[in-house]
Phi, psi and omega in degrees: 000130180250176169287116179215157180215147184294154163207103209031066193028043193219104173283124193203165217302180092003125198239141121294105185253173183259148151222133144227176220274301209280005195034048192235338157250303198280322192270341156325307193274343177274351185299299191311330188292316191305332172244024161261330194260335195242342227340208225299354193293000204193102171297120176234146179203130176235125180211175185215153178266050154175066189316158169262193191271324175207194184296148170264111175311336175310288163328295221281335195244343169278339199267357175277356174287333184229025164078352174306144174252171155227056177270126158077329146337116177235135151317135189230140167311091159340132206212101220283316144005275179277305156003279169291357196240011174236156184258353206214115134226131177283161169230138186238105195111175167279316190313294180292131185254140157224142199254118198287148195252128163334148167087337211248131208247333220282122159319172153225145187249149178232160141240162167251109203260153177283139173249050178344346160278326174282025171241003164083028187242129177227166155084217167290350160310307206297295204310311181298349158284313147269359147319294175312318173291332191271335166305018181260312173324302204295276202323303180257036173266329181277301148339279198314310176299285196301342176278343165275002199198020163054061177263044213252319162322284237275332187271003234234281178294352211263294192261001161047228189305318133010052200277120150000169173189109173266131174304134178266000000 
């Protein structure tokens, strides 16, 4: 059974999309967390409204720490598109603005992901502090889709110890 919604009488997975503004860490590692914790039950996608030139190496090596990937991941461009094509979007941070497009059905969400450098923390410290805050997220965004939509056998084995956590 997957977390799923009709669409033009066509069932299919659910969609998530991540946004920031360079698409090159915050909203990258919540994509990845997001199909490493739901893997196929939840079509995930992420981009930003102004990408950068490549992946933050940072983003890449706390999330090979807990086994997640960005393999084959690029920044990628906001898109009015990808917008109308998702049931779900994060904003992951303030800075990215985004703009409803006609047609686009999706709540929109921001989290205010935590920011370790304004406590004076860099470097693989800092990333692994927010890896952790936005997979605390992730996790309870994944809850939340299961108690409207009854995934929680399939999420169960998926976060193991892990406990859900909600987040302001």
């Amino acid at each position: 059974m997957s977390y799923i919604h009709h669409h033009e009488d066509v069932t299919e997975p659910a969609h998530v999309l991540f946004v920031c503004v360079r698409n090159s860490g915050k909203s990258q590692m919540a994509a990845a967390l997001m199909r490493q914790l739901a893997g196929d039950r939840v079509l995930v996608t992420s981009a930003g409204t102004a990408p950068g030139a490549r992946l933050n190496q940072e983003s890449a090596a706390s999330l090979a720490e807990i086994g997640a990937s960005l393999d084959g991941e690029f920044p990628k461009q906001l898109t009015d598109e990808m917008l109308r094509e998702a049931d779900r979007v994060i904003v992951l941070g303030t800075e990215a603005q985004v703009v409803r497009p006609e047609g686009m059905r999706a709540t929109v969400e921001v989290w205010q992901t935590d920011e370790p450098s304004l406590r004076g923390i860099t470097g693989a410290e800092r990333m692994r502090l927010v890896r952790d805050d936005i997979r605390h997220r992730v996790e309870a965004l994944l809850t939340e889709m299961d108690a409207n939509h009854g995934i929680a056998a399939q999420l169960r084995p998926v976060l193991g110890e892990h406990s859900p956590t909600v987040l302001p």
